[in-house]
C-alpha beads as a LAMMPS data file, in Angstrom:
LAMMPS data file: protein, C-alpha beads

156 atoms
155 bonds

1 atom types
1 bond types

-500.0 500.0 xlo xhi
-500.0 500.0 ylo yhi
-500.0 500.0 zlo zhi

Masses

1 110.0

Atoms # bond

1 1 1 242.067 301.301 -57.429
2 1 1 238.528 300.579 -59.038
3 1 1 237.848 297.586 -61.198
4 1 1 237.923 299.324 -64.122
5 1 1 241.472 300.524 -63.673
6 1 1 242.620 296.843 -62.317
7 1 1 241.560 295.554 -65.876
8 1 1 243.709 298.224 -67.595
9 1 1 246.677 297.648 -65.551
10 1 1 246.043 294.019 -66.713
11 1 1 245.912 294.787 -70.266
12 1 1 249.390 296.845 -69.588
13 1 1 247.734 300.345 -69.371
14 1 1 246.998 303.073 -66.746
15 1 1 244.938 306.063 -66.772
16 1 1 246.550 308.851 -67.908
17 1 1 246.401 312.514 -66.313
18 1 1 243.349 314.342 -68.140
19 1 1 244.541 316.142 -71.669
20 1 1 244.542 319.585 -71.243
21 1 1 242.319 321.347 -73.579
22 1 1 243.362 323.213 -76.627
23 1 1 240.946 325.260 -76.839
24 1 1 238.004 327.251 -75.325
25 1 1 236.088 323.880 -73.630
26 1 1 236.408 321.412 -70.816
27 1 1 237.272 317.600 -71.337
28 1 1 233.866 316.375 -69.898
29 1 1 230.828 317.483 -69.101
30 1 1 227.849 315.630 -66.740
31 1 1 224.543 316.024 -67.242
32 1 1 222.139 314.187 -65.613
33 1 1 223.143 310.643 -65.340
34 1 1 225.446 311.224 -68.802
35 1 1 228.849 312.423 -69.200
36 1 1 229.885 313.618 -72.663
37 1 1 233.527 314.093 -73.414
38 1 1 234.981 316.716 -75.837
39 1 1 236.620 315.329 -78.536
40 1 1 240.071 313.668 -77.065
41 1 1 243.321 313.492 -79.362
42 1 1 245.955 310.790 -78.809
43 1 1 248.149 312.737 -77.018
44 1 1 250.923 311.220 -74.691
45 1 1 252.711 313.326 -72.378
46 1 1 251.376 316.455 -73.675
47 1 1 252.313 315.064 -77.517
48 1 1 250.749 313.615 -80.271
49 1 1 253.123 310.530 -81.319
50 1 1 251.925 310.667 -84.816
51 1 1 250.425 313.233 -87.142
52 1 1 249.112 313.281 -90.877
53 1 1 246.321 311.451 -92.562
54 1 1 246.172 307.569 -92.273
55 1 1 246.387 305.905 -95.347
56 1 1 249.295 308.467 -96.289
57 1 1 251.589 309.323 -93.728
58 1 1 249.876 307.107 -91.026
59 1 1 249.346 303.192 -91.340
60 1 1 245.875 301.845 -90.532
61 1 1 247.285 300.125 -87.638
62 1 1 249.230 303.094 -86.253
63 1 1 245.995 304.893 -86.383
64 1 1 244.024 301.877 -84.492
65 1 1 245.882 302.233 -81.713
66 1 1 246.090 306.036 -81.519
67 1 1 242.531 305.518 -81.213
68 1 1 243.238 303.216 -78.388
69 1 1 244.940 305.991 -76.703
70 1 1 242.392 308.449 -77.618
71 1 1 239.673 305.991 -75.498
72 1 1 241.813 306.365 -72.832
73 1 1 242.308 309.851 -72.907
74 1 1 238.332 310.033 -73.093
75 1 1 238.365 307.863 -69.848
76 1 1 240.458 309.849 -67.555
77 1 1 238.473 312.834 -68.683
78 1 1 235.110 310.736 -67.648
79 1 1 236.815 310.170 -64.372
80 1 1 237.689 313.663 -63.427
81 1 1 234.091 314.155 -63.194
82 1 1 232.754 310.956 -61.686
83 1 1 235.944 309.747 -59.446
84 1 1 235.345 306.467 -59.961
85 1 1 235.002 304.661 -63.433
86 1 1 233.194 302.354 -61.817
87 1 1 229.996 304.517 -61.548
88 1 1 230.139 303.658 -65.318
89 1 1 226.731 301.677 -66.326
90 1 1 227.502 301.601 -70.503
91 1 1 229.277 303.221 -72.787
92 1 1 226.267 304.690 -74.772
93 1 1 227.938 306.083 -77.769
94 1 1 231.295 306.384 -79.256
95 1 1 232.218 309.215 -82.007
96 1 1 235.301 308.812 -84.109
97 1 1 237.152 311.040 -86.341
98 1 1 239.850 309.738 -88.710
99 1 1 241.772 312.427 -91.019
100 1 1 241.966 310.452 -93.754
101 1 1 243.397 310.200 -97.088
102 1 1 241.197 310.748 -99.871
103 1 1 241.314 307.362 -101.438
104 1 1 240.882 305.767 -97.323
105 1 1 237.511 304.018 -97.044
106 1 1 238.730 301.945 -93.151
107 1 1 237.720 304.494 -90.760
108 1 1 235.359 301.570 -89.485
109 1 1 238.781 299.466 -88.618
110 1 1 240.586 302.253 -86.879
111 1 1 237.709 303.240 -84.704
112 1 1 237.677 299.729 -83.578
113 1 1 241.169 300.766 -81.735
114 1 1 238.260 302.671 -78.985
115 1 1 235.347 300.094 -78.936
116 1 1 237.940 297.322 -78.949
117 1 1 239.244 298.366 -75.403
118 1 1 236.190 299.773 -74.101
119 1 1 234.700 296.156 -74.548
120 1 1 237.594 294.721 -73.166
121 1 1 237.384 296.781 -69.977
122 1 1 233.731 297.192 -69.252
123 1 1 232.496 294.220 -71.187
124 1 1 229.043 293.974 -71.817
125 1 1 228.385 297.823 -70.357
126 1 1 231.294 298.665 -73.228
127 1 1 229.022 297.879 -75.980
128 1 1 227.836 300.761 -77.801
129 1 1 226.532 302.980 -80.461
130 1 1 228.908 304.271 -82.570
131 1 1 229.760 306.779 -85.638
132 1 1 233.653 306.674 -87.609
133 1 1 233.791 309.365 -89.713
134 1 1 236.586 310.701 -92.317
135 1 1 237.669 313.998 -91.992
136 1 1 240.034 316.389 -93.769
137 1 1 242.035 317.402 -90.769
138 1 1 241.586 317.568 -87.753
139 1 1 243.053 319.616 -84.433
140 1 1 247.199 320.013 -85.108
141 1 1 247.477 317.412 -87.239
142 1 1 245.728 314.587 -85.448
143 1 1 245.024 311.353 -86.768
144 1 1 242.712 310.295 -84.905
145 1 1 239.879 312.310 -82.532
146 1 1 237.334 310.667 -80.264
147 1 1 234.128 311.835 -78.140
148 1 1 232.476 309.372 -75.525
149 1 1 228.849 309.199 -74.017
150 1 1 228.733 307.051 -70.739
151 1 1 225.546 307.122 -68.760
152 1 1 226.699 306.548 -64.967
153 1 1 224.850 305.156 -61.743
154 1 1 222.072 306.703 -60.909
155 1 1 222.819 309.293 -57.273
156 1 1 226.273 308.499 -58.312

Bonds

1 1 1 2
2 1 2 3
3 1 3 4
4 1 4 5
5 1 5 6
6 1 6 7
7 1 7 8
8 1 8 9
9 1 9 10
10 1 10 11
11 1 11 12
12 1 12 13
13 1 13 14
14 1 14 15
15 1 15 16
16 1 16 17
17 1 17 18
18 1 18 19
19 1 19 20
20 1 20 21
21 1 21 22
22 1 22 23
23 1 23 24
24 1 24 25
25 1 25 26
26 1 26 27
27 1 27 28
28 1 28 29
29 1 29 30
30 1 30 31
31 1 31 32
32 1 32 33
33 1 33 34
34 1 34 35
35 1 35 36
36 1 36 37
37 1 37 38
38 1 38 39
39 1 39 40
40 1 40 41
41 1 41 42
42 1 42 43
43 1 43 44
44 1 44 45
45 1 45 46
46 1 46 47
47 1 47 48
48 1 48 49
49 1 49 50
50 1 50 51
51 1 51 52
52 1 52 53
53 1 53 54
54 1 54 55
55 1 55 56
56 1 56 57
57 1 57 58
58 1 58 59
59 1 59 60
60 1 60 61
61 1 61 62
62 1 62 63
63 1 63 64
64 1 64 65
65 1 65 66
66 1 66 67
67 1 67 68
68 1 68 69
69 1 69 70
70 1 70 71
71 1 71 72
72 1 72 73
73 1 73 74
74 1 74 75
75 1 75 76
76 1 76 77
77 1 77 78
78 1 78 79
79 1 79 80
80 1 80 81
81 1 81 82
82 1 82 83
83 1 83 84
84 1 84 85
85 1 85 86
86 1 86 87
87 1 87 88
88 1 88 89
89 1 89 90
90 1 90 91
91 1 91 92
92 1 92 93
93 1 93 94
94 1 94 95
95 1 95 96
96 1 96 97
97 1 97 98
98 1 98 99
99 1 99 100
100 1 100 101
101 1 101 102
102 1 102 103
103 1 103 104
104 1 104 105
105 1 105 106
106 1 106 107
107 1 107 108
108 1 108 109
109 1 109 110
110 1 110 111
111 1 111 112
112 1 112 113
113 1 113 114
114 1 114 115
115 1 115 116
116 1 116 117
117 1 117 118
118 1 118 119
119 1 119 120
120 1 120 121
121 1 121 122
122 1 122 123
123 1 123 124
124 1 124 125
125 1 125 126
126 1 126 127
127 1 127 128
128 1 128 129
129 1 129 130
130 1 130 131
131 1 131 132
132 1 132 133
133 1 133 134
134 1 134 135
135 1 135 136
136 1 136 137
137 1 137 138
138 1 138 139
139 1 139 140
140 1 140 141
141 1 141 142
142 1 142 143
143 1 143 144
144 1 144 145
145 1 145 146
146 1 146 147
147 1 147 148
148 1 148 149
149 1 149 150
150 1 150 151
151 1 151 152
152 1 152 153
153 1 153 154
154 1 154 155
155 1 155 156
Protein backbone atom coordinates (compact mmCIF):
# COMPACT_ATOMS: atom_id res chain seq x y z
CA UNK A 1 0.00 0.00 0.00
CA UNK A 2 1.70 3.48 -0.80
CA UNK A 3 1.87 6.28 1.70
CA UNK A 4 -0.63 8.09 0.26
CA UNK A 5 -3.23 5.39 0.68
CA UNK A 6 -1.88 4.56 4.44
CA UNK A 7 -2.93 8.25 5.29
CA UNK A 8 -6.44 7.69 3.85
CA UNK A 9 -7.01 4.52 5.56
CA UNK A 10 -6.02 6.67 8.61
CA UNK A 11 -8.43 9.32 7.99
CA UNK A 12 -11.15 6.28 7.59
CA UNK A 13 -11.10 6.22 3.71
CA UNK A 14 -9.90 3.95 0.84
CA UNK A 15 -9.54 4.44 -2.74
CA UNK A 16 -12.35 3.71 -4.53
CA UNK A 17 -12.54 1.67 -7.97
CA UNK A 18 -12.21 4.42 -10.85
CA UNK A 19 -15.89 6.04 -11.84
CA UNK A 20 -16.84 4.87 -14.97
CA UNK A 21 -17.38 7.55 -17.42
CA UNK A 22 -20.68 8.86 -18.56
CA UNK A 23 -19.85 9.93 -21.43
CA UNK A 24 -17.56 9.98 -24.54
CA UNK A 25 -13.98 10.59 -22.37
CA UNK A 26 -11.57 8.82 -20.10
CA UNK A 27 -11.15 9.64 -16.27
CA UNK A 28 -7.45 10.80 -16.67
CA UNK A 29 -5.23 11.68 -18.99
CA UNK A 30 -1.03 12.02 -18.67
CA UNK A 31 0.81 14.23 -20.42
CA UNK A 32 4.15 14.81 -19.84
CA UNK A 33 4.87 14.87 -16.22
CA UNK A 34 0.89 16.09 -15.64
CA UNK A 35 -2.14 14.13 -15.26
CA UNK A 36 -5.45 15.93 -15.77
CA UNK A 37 -8.62 14.28 -14.62
CA UNK A 38 -12.08 14.69 -16.28
CA UNK A 39 -14.42 16.17 -14.23
CA UNK A 40 -15.30 13.43 -11.31
CA UNK A 41 -18.94 13.37 -9.69
CA UNK A 42 -19.47 12.06 -6.14
CA UNK A 43 -20.55 8.92 -7.03
CA UNK A 44 -20.48 5.87 -4.56
CA UNK A 45 -21.01 2.53 -5.79
CA UNK A 46 -22.00 3.55 -9.14
CA UNK A 47 -24.57 6.33 -7.34
CA UNK A 48 -24.71 9.73 -6.60
CA UNK A 49 -25.93 9.91 -2.76
CA UNK A 50 -27.34 13.29 -3.27
CA UNK A 51 -28.66 15.35 -6.14
CA UNK A 52 -30.12 19.01 -6.61
CA UNK A 53 -28.59 22.38 -6.08
CA UNK A 54 -26.94 23.18 -2.65
CA UNK A 55 -28.43 25.85 -0.94
CA UNK A 56 -31.95 24.27 -1.98
CA UNK A 57 -32.23 20.74 -1.87
CA UNK A 58 -28.56 20.17 -0.70
CA UNK A 59 -27.01 21.67 2.63
CA UNK A 60 -23.62 23.39 2.34
CA UNK A 61 -22.18 20.74 4.39
CA UNK A 62 -23.70 17.81 2.48
CA UNK A 63 -22.18 19.36 -0.52
CA UNK A 64 -18.56 19.76 1.30
CA UNK A 65 -18.23 16.44 1.67
CA UNK A 66 -19.59 15.24 -1.69
CA UNK A 67 -16.75 17.20 -2.75
CA UNK A 68 -14.65 15.15 -0.47
CA UNK A 69 -15.75 12.18 -2.31
CA UNK A 70 -15.42 13.77 -5.59
CA UNK A 71 -11.34 14.30 -4.60
CA UNK A 72 -11.28 10.89 -4.12
CA UNK A 73 -12.90 9.82 -7.06
CA UNK A 74 -10.32 12.23 -8.91
CA UNK A 75 -7.54 10.21 -7.06
CA UNK A 76 -8.25 6.73 -8.04
CA UNK A 77 -8.64 8.04 -11.55
CA UNK A 78 -4.92 9.70 -11.12
CA UNK A 79 -3.84 6.30 -10.00
CA UNK A 80 -5.09 4.21 -12.82
CA UNK A 81 -2.62 6.00 -14.81
CA UNK A 82 0.39 6.38 -12.54
CA UNK A 83 0.01 3.08 -10.17
CA UNK A 84 1.25 4.62 -7.44
CA UNK A 85 -0.05 7.95 -5.83
CA UNK A 86 3.03 8.31 -4.57
CA UNK A 87 4.66 9.43 -7.90
CA UNK A 88 2.49 12.49 -6.93
CA UNK A 89 4.92 15.73 -6.55
CA UNK A 90 1.79 18.55 -6.00
CA UNK A 91 -1.45 18.90 -6.63
CA UNK A 92 -1.12 21.83 -9.16
CA UNK A 93 -4.66 22.85 -9.60
CA UNK A 94 -8.03 21.99 -8.39
CA UNK A 95 -11.39 22.90 -10.46
CA UNK A 96 -14.71 22.85 -8.70
CA UNK A 97 -18.18 22.97 -9.84
CA UNK A 98 -21.08 23.56 -7.43
CA UNK A 99 -24.81 23.58 -8.96
CA UNK A 100 -25.97 26.08 -6.99
CA UNK A 101 -28.97 27.90 -6.03
CA UNK A 102 -29.38 31.21 -7.36
CA UNK A 103 -29.25 33.18 -4.20
CA UNK A 104 -25.81 30.62 -3.09
CA UNK A 105 -22.68 32.78 -2.95
CA UNK A 106 -20.35 29.55 -0.70
CA UNK A 107 -19.04 27.66 -3.52
CA UNK A 108 -15.57 28.75 -1.93
CA UNK A 109 -16.66 26.60 1.40
CA UNK A 110 -17.80 23.52 -0.42
CA UNK A 111 -14.79 23.26 -2.62
CA UNK A 112 -12.82 23.26 0.50
CA UNK A 113 -14.45 19.54 0.99
CA UNK A 114 -11.38 18.63 -2.08
CA UNK A 115 -8.42 20.91 -0.99
CA UNK A 116 -9.25 20.09 2.62
CA UNK A 117 -8.30 16.32 2.11
CA UNK A 118 -5.85 16.74 -0.52
CA UNK A 119 -3.83 18.83 2.14
CA UNK A 120 -4.46 16.42 4.62
CA UNK A 121 -3.04 13.57 2.55
CA UNK A 122 -0.19 15.03 0.59
CA UNK A 123 0.49 17.97 2.82
CA UNK A 124 2.58 20.52 1.60
CA UNK A 125 2.60 18.84 -2.21
CA UNK A 126 -1.52 19.17 -1.63
CA UNK A 127 -1.39 22.82 -1.79
CA UNK A 128 -2.73 24.23 -4.83
CA UNK A 129 -4.28 26.52 -7.30
CA UNK A 130 -7.71 26.46 -7.38
CA UNK A 131 -11.11 27.74 -9.17
CA UNK A 132 -15.01 27.04 -7.34
CA UNK A 133 -17.37 27.94 -9.64
CA UNK A 134 -21.42 28.02 -9.56
CA UNK A 135 -23.13 26.34 -12.09
CA UNK A 136 -26.73 25.77 -13.18
CA UNK A 137 -26.59 22.03 -13.35
CA UNK A 138 -24.44 19.91 -13.80
CA UNK A 139 -24.10 15.98 -15.15
CA UNK A 140 -27.54 14.00 -13.72
CA UNK A 141 -28.15 16.13 -11.17
CA UNK A 142 -24.82 16.43 -9.43
CA UNK A 143 -24.02 18.65 -6.76
CA UNK A 144 -20.87 18.80 -6.85
CA UNK A 145 -18.13 18.11 -9.97
CA UNK A 146 -14.36 18.23 -9.65
CA UNK A 147 -11.21 18.15 -12.15
CA UNK A 148 -7.55 17.68 -10.72
CA UNK A 149 -4.03 18.65 -12.17
CA UNK A 150 -1.13 16.69 -10.39
CA UNK A 151 2.30 16.99 -11.89
CA UNK A 152 4.08 13.51 -11.02
CA UNK A 153 7.88 12.41 -10.66
CA UNK A 154 9.78 13.00 -13.28
CA UNK A 155 10.64 9.12 -15.43
CA UNK A 156 7.87 8.11 -13.20
Amino acid sequence: MSKVEEKLAELGLTLPPVAAPVAAYVPALRTGEFVLTSGQLPMVAGKLPNTGKVGAEVTPEEAKELARICALNALAAVKSVIGDLDLVEQVVKVVGFVASAPDFTGQPGVINGTSELLGQVFGEAGVHARSAVGVTVLPLDAPVEVELQVRVRAGA
